[in-house]
N, CA, C, O and CB atoms as a CASP TS submission, in Angstrom:
PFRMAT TS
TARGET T0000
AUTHOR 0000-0000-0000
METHOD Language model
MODEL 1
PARENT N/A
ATOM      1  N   UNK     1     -11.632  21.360   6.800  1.00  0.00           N
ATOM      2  CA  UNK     1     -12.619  20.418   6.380  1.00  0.00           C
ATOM      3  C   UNK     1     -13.884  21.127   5.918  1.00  0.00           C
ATOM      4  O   UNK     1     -14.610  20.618   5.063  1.00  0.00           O
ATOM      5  CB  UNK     1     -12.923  19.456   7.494  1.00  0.00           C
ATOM      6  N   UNK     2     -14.168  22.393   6.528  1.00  0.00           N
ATOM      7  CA  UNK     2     -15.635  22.844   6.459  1.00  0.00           C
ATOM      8  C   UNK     2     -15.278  23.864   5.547  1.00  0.00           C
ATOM      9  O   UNK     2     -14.374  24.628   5.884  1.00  0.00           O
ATOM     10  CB  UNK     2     -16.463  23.343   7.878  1.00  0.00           C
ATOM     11  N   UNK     3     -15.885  24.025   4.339  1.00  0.00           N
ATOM     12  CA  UNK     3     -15.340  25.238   3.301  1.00  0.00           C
ATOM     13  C   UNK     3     -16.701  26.246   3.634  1.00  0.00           C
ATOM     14  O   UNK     3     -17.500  26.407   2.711  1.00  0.00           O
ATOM     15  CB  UNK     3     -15.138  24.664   1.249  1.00  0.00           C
ATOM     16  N   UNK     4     -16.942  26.872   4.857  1.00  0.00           N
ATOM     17  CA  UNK     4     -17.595  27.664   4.997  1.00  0.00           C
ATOM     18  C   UNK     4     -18.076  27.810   6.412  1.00  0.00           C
ATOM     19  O   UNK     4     -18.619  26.865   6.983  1.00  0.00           O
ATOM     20  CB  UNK     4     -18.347  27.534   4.144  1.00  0.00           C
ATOM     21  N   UNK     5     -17.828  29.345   7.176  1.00  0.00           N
ATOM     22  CA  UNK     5     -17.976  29.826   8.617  1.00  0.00           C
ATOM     23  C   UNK     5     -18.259  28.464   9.198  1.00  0.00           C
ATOM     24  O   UNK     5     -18.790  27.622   8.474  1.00  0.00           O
ATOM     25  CB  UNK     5     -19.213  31.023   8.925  1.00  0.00           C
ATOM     26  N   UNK     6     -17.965  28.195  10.381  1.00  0.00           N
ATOM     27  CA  UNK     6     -18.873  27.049  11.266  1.00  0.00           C
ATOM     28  C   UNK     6     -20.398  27.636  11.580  1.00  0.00           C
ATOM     29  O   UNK     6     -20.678  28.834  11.633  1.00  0.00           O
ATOM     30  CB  UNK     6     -18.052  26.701  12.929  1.00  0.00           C
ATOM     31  N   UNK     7     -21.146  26.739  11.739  1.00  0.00           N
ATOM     32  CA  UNK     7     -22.450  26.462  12.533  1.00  0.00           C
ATOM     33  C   UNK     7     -22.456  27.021  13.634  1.00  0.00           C
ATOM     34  O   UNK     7     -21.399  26.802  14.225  1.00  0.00           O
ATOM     35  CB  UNK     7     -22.751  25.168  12.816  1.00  0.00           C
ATOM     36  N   UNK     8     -23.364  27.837  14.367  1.00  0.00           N
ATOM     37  CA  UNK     8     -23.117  28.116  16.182  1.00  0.00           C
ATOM     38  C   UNK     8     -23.568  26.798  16.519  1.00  0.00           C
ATOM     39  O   UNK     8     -23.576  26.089  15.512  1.00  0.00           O
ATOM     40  CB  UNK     8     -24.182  29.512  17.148  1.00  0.00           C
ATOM     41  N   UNK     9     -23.983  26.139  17.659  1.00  0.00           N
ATOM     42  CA  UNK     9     -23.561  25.325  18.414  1.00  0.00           C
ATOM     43  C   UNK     9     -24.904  24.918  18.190  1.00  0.00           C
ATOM     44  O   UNK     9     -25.650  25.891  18.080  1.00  0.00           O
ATOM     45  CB  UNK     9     -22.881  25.618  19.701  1.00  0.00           C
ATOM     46  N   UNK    10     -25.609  23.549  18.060  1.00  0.00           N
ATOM     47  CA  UNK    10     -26.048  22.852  17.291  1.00  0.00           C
ATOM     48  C   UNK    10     -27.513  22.641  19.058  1.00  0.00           C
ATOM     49  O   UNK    10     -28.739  22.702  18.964  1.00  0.00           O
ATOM     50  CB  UNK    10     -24.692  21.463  16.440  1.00  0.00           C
ATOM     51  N   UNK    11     -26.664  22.407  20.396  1.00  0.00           N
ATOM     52  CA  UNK    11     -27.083  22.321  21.465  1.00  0.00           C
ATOM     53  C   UNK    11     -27.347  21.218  21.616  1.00  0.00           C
ATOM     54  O   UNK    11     -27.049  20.922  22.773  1.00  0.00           O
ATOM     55  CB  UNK    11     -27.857  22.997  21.735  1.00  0.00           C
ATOM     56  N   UNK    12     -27.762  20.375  21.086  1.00  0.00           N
ATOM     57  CA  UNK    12     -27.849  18.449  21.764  1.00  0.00           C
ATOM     58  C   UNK    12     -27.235  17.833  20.376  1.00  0.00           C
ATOM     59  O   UNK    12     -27.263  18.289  19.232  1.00  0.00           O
ATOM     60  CB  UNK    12     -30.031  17.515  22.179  1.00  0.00           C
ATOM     61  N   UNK    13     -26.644  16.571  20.929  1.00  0.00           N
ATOM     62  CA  UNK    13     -26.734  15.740  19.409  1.00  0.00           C
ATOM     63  C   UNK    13     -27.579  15.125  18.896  1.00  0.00           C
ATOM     64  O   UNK    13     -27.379  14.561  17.820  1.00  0.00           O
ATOM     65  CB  UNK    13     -26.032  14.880  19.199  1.00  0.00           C
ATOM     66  N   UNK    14     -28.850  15.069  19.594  1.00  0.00           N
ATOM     67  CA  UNK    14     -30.289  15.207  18.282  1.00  0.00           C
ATOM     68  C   UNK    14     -30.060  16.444  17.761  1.00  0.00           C
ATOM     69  O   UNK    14     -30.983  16.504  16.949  1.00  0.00           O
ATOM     70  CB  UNK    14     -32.133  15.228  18.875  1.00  0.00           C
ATOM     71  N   UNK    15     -29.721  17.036  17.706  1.00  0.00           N
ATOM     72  CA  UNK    15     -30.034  18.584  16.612  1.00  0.00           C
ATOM     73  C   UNK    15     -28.962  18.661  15.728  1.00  0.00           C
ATOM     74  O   UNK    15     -28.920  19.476  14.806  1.00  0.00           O
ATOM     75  CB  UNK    15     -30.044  20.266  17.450  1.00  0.00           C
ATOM     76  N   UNK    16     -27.699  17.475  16.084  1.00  0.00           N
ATOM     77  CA  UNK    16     -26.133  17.614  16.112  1.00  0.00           C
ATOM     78  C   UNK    16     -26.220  16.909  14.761  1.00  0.00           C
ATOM     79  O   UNK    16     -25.937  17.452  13.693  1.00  0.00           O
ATOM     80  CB  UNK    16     -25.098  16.843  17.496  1.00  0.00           C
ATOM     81  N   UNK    17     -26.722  15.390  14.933  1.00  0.00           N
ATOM     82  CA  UNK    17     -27.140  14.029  13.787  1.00  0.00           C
ATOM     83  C   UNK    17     -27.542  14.593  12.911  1.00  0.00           C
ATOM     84  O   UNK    17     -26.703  14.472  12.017  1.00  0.00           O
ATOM     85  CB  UNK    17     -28.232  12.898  14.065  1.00  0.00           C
ATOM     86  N   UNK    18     -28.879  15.552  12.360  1.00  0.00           N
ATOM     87  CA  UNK    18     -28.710  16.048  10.656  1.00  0.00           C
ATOM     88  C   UNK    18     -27.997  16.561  10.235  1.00  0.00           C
ATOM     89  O   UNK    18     -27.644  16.221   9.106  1.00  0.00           O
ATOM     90  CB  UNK    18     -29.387  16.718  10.070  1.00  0.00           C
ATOM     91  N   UNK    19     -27.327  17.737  10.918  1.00  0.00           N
ATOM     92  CA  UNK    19     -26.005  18.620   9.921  1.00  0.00           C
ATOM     93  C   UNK    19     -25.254  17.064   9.739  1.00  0.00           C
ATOM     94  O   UNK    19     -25.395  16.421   8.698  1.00  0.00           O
ATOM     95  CB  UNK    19     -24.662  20.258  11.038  1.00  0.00           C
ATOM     96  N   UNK    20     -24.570  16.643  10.718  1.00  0.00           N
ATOM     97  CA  UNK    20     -22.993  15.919  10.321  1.00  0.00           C
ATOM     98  C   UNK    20     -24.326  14.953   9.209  1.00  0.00           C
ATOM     99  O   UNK    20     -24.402  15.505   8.111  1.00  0.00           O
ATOM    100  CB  UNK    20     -21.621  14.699  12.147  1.00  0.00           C
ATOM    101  N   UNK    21     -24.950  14.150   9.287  1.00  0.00           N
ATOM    102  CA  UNK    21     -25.549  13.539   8.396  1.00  0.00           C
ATOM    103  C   UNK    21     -25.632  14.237   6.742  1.00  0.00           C
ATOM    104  O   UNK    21     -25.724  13.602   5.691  1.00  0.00           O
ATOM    105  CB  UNK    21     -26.797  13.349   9.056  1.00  0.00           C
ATOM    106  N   UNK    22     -25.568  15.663   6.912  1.00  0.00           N
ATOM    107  CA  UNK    22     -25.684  16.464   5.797  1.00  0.00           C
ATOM    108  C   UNK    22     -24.479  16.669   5.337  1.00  0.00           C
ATOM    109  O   UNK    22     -24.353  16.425   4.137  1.00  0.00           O
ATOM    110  CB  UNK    22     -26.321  17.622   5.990  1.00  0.00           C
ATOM    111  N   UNK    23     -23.253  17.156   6.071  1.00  0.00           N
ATOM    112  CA  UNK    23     -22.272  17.175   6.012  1.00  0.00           C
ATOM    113  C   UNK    23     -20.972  16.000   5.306  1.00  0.00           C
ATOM    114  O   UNK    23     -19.971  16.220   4.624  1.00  0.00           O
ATOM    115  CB  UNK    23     -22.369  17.462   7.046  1.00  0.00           C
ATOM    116  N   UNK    24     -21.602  14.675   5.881  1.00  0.00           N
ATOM    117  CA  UNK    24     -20.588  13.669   6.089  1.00  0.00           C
ATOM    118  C   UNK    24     -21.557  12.436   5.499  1.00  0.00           C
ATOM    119  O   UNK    24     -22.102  11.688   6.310  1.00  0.00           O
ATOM    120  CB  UNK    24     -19.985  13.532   7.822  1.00  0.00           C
ATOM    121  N   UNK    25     -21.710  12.289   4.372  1.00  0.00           N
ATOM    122  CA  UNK    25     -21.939  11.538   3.808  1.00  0.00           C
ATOM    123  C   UNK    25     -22.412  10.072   4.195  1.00  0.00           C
ATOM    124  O   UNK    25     -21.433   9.367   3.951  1.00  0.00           O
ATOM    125  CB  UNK    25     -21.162  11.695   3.289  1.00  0.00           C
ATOM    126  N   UNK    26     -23.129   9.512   4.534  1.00  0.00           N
ATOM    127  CA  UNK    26     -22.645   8.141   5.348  1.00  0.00           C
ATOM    128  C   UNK    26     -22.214   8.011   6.833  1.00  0.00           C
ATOM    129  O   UNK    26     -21.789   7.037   7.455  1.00  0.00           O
ATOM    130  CB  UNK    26     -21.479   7.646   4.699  1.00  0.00           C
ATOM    131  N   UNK    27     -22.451   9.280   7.207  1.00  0.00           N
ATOM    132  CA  UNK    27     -21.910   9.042   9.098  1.00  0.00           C
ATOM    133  C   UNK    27     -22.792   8.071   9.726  1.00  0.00           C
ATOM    134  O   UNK    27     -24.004   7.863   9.673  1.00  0.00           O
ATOM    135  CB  UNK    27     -22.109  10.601  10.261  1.00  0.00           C
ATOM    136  N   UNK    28     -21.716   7.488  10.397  1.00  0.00           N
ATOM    137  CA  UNK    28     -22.507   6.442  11.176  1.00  0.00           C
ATOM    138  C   UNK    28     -21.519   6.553  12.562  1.00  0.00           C
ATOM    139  O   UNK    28     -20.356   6.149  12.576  1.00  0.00           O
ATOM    140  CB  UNK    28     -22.594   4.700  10.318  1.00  0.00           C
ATOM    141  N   UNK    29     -22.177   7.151  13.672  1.00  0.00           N
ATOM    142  CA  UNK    29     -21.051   7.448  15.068  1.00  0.00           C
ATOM    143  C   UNK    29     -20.167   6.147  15.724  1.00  0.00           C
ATOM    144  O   UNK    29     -19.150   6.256  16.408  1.00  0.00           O
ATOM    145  CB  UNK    29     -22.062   8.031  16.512  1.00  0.00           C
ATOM    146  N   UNK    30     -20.807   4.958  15.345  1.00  0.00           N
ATOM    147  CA  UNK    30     -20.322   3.614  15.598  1.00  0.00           C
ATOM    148  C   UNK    30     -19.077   3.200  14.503  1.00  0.00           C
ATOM    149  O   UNK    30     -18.527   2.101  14.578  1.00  0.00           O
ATOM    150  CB  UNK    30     -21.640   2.581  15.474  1.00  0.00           C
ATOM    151  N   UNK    31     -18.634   4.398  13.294  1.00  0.00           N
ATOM    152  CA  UNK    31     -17.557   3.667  12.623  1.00  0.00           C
ATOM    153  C   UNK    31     -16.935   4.713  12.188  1.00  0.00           C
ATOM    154  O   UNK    31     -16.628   4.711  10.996  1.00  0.00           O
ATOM    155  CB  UNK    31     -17.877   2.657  11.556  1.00  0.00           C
ATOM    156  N   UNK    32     -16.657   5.629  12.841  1.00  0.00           N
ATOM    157  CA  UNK    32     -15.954   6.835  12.586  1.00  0.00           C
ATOM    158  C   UNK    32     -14.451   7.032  12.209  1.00  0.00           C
ATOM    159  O   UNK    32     -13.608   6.986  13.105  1.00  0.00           O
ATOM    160  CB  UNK    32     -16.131   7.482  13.622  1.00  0.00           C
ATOM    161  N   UNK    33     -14.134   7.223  11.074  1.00  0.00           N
ATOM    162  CA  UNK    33     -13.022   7.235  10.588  1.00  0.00           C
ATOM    163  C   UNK    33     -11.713   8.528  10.941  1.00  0.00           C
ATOM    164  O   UNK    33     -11.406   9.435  10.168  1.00  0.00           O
ATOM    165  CB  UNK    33     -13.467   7.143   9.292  1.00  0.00           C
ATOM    166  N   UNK    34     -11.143   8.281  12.240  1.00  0.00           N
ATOM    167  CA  UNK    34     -10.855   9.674  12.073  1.00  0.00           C
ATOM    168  C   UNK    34      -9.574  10.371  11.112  1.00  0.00           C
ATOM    169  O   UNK    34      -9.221  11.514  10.820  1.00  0.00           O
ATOM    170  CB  UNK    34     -10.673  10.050  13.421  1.00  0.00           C
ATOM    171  N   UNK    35      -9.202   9.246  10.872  1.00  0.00           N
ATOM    172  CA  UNK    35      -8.012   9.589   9.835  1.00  0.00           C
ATOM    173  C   UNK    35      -8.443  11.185   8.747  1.00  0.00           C
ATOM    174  O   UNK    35      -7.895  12.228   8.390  1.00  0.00           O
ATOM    175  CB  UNK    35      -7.849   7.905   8.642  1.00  0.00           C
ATOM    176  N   UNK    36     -10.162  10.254   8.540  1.00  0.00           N
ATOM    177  CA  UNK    36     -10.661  11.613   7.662  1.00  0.00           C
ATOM    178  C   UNK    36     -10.518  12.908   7.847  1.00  0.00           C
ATOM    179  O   UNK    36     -10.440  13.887   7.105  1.00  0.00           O
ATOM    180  CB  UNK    36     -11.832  11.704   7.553  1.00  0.00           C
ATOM    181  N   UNK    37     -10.490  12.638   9.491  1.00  0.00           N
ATOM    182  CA  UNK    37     -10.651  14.324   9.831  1.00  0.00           C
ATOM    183  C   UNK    37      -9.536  14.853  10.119  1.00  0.00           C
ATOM    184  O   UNK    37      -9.397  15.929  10.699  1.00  0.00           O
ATOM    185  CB  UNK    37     -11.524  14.748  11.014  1.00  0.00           C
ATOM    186  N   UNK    38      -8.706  14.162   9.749  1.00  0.00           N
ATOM    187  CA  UNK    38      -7.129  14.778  10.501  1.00  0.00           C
ATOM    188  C   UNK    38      -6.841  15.796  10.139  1.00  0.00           C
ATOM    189  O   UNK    38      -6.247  16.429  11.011  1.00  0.00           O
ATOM    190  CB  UNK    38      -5.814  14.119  10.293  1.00  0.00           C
ATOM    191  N   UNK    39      -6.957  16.269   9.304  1.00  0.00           N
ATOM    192  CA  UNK    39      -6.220  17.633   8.559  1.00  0.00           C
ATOM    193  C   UNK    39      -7.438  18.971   9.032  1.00  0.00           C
ATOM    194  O   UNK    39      -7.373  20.197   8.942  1.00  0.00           O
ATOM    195  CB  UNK    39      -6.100  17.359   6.337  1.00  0.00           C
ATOM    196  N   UNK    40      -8.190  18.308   9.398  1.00  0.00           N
ATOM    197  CA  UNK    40      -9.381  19.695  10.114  1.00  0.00           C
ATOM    198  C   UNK    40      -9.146  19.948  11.437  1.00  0.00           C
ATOM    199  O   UNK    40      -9.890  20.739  12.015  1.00  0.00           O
ATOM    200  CB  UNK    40     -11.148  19.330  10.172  1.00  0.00           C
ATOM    201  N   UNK    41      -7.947  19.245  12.215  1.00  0.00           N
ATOM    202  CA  UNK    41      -8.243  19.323  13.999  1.00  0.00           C
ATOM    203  C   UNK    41      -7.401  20.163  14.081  1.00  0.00           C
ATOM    204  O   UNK    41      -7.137  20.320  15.273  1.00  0.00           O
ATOM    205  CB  UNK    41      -7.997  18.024  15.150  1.00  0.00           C
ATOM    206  N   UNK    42      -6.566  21.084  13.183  1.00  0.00           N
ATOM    207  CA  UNK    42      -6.057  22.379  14.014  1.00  0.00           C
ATOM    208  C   UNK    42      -6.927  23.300  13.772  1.00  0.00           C
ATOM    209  O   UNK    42      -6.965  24.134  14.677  1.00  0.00           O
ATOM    210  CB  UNK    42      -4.670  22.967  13.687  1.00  0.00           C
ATOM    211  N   UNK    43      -7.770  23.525  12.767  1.00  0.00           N
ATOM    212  CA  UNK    43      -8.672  24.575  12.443  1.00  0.00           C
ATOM    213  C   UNK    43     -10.384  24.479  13.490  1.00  0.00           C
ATOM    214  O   UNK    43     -11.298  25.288  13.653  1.00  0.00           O
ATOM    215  CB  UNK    43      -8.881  24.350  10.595  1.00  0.00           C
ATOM    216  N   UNK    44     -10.101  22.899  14.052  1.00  0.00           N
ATOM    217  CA  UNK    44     -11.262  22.656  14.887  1.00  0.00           C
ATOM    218  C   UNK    44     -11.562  23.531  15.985  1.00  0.00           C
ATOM    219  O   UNK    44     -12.468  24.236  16.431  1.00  0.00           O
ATOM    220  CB  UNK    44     -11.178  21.448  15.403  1.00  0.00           C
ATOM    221  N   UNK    45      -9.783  22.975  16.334  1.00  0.00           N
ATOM    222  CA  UNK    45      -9.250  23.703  17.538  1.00  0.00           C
ATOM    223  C   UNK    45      -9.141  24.679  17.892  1.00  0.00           C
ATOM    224  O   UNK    45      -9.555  25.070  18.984  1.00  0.00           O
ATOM    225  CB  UNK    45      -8.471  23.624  17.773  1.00  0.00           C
ATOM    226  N   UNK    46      -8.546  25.350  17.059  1.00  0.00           N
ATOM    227  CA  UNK    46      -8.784  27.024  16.974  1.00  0.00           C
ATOM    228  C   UNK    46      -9.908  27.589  17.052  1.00  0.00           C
ATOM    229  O   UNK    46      -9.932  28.547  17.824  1.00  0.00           O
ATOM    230  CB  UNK    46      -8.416  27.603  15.865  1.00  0.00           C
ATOM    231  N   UNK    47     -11.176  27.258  16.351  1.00  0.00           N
ATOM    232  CA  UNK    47     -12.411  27.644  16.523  1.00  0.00           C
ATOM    233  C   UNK    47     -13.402  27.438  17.843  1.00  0.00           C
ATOM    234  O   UNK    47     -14.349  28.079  18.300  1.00  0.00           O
ATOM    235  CB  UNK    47     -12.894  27.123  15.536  1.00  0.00           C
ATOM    236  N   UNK    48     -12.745  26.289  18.202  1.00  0.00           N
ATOM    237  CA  UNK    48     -13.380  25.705  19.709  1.00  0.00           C
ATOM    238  C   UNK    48     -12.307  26.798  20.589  1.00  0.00           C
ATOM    239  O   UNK    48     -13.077  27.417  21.323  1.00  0.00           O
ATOM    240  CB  UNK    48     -13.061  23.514  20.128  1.00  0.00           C
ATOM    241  N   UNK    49     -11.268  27.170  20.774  1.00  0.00           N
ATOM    242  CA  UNK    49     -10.316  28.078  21.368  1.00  0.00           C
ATOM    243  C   UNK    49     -11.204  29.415  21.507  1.00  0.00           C
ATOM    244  O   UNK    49     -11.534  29.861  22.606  1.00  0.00           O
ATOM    245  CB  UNK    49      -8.906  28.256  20.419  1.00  0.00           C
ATOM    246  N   UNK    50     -11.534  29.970  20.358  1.00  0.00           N
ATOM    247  CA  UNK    50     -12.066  30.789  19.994  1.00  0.00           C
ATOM    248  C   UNK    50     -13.550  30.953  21.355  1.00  0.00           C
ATOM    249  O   UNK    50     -13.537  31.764  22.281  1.00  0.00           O
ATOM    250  CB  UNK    50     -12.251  30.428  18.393  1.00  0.00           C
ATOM    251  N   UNK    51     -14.296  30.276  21.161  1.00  0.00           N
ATOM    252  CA  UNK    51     -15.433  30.074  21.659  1.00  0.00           C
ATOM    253  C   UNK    51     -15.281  30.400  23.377  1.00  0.00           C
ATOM    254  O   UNK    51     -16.043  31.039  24.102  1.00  0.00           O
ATOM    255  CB  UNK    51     -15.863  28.600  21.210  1.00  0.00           C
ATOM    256  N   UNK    52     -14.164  29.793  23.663  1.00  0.00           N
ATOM    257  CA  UNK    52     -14.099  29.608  25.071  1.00  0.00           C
ATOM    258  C   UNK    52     -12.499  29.595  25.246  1.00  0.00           C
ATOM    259  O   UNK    52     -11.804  28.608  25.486  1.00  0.00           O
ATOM    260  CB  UNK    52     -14.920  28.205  25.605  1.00  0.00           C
ATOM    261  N   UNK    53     -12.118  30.815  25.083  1.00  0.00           N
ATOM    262  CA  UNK    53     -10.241  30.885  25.319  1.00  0.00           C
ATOM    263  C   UNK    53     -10.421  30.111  26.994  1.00  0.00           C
ATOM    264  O   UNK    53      -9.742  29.091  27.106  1.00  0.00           O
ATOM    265  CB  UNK    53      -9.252  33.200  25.387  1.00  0.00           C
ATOM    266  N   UNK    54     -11.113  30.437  28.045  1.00  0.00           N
ATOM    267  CA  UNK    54     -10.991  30.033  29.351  1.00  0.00           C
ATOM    268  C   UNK    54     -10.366  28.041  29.525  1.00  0.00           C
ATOM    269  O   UNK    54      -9.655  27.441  30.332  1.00  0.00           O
ATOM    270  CB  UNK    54     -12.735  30.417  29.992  1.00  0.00           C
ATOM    271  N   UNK    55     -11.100  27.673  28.331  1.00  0.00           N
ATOM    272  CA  UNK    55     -11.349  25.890  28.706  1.00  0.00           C
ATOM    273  C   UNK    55     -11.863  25.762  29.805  1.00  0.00           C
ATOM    274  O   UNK    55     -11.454  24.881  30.561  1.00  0.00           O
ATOM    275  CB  UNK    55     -10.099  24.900  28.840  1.00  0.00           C
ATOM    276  N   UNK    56     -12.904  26.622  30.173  1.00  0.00           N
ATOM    277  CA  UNK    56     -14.315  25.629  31.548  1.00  0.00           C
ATOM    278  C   UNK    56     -15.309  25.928  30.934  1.00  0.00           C
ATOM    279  O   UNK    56     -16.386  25.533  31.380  1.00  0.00           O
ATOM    280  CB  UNK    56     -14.695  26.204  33.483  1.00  0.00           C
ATOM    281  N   UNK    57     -15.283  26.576  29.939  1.00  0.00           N
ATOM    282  CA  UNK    57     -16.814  26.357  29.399  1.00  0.00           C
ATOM    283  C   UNK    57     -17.363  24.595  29.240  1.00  0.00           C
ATOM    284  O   UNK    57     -18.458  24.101  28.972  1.00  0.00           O
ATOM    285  CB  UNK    57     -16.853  27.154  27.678  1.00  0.00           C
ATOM    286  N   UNK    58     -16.402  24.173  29.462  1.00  0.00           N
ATOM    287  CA  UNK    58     -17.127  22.302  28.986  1.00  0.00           C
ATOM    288  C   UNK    58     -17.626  21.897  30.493  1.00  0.00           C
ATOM    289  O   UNK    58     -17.299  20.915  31.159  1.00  0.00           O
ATOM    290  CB  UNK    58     -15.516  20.683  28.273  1.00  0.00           C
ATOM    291  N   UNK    59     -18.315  22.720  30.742  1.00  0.00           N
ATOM    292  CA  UNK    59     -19.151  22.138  31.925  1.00  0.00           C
ATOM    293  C   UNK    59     -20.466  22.348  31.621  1.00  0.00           C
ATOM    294  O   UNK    59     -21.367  21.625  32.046  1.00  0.00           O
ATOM    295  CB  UNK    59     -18.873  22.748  33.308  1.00  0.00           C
ATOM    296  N   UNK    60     -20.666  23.501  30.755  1.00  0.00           N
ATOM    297  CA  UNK    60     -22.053  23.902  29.580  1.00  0.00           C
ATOM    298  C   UNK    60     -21.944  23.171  28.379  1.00  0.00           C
ATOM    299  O   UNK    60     -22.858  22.415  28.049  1.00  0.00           O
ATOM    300  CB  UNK    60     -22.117  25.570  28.996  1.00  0.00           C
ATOM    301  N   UNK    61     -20.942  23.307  27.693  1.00  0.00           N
ATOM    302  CA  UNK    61     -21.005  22.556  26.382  1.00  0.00           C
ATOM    303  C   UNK    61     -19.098  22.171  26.294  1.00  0.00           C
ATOM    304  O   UNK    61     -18.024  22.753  26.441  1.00  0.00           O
ATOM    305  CB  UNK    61     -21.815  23.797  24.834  1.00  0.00           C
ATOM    306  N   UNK    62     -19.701  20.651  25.921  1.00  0.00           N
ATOM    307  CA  UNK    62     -18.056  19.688  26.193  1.00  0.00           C
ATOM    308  C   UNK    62     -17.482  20.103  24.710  1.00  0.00           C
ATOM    309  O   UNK    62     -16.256  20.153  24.813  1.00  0.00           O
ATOM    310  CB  UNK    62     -18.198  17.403  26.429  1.00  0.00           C
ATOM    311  N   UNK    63     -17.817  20.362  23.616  1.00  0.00           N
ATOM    312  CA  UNK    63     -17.527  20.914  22.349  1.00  0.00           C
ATOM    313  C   UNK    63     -16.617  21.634  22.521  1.00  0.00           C
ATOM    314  O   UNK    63     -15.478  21.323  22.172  1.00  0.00           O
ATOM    315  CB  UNK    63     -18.443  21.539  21.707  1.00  0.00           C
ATOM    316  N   UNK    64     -16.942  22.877  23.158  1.00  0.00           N
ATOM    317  CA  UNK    64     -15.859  24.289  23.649  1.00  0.00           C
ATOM    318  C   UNK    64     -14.435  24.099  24.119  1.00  0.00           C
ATOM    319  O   UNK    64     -13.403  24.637  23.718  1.00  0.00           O
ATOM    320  CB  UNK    64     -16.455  25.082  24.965  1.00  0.00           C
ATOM    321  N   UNK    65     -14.672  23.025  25.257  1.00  0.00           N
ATOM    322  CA  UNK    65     -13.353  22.940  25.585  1.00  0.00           C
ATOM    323  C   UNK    65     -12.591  21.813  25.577  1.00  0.00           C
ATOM    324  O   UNK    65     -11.728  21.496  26.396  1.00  0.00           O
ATOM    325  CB  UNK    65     -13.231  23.350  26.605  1.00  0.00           C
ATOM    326  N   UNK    66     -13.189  20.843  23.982  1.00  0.00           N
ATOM    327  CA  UNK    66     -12.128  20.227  23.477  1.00  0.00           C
ATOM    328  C   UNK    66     -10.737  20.480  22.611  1.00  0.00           C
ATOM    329  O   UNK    66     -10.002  19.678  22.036  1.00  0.00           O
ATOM    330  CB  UNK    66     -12.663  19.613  23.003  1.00  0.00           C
ATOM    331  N   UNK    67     -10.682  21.765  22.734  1.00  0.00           N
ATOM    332  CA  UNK    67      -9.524  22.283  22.329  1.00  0.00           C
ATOM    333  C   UNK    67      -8.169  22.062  22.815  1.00  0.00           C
ATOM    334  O   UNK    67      -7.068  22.183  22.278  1.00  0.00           O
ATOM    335  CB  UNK    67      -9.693  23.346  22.395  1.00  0.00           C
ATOM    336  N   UNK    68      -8.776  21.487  24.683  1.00  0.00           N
ATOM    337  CA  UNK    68      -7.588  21.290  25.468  1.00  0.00           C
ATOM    338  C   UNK    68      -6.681  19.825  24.740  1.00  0.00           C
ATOM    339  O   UNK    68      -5.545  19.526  24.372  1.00  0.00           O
ATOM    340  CB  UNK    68      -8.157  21.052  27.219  1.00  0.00           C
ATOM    341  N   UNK    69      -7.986  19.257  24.838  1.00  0.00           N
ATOM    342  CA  UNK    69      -7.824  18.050  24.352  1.00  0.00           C
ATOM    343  C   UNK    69      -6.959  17.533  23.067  1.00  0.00           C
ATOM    344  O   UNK    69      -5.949  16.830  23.107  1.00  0.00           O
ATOM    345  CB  UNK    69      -8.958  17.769  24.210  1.00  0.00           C
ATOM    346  N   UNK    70      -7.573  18.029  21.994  1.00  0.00           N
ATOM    347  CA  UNK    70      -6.707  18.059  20.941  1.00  0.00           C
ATOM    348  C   UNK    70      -5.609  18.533  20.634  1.00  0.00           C
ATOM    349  O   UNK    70      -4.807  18.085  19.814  1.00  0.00           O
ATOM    350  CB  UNK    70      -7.093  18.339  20.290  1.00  0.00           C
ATOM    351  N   UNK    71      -5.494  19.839  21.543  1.00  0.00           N
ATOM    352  CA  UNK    71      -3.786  20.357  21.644  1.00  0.00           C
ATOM    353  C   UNK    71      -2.782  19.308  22.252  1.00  0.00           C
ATOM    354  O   UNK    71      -1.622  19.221  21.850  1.00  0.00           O
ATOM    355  CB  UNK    71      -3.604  21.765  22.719  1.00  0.00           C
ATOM    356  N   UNK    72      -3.415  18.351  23.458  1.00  0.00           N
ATOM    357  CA  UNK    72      -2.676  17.471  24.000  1.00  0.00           C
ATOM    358  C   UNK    72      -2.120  16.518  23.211  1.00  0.00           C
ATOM    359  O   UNK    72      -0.935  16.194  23.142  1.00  0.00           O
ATOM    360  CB  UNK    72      -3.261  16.971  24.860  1.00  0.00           C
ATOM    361  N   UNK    73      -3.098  16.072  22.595  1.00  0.00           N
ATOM    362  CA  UNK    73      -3.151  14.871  21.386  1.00  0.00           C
ATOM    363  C   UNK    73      -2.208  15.134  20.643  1.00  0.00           C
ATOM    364  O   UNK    73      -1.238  14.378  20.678  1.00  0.00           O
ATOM    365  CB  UNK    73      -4.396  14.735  20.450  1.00  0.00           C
ATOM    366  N   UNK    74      -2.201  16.412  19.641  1.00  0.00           N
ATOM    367  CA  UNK    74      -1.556  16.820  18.769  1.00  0.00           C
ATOM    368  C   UNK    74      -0.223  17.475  19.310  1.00  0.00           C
ATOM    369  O   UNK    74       0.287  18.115  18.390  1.00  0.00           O
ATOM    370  CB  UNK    74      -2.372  17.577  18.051  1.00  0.00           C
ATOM    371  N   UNK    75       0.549  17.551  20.506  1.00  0.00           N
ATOM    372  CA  UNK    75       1.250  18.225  20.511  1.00  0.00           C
ATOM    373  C   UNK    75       1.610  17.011  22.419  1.00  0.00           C
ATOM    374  O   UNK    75       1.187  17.560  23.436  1.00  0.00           O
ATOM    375  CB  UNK    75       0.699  20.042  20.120  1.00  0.00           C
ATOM    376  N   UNK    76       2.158  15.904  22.571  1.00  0.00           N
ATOM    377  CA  UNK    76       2.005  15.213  23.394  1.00  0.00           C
ATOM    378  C   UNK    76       2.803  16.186  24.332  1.00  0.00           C
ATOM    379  O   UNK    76       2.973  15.899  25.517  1.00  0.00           O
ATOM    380  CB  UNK    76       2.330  13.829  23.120  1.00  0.00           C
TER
END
């Protein structure tokens, strides 16, 4: 989805709301389409993997170790 390195970690979602606002045309967190993003959640994943191979970093930042998450999703 992102045609260029990721962002380091943004730290609240007040700081979070202008990129995706910059990013995503029209975001509005109340109508989130995720169909859109489907084709970006293995490359998400991997990058969130990346960050925190452990998965407990989401006790500092829940971002990191949604990787678990989406592997579940994607792979029941």
């Amino acid at each position: 989805m992102w045609p260029r390195p990721p962002s380091p970690p943004a730290g609240t979602s007040k700081k979070l709301l202008p990129l995706l606002e910059k990013r995503v045309p029209g975001y509005d967190k109340t109508r989130v389409d995720f169909f859109r993003y489907r084709d970006g959640v293995p490359q998400a994943g991997e990058r969130a993997r990346k960050l925190d191979p452990s998965g407990a970093e989401h006790t500092l930042s829940p971002s990191t170790g949604v990787w678990r998450l989406t592997d579940r999703m994607a792979n029941p």
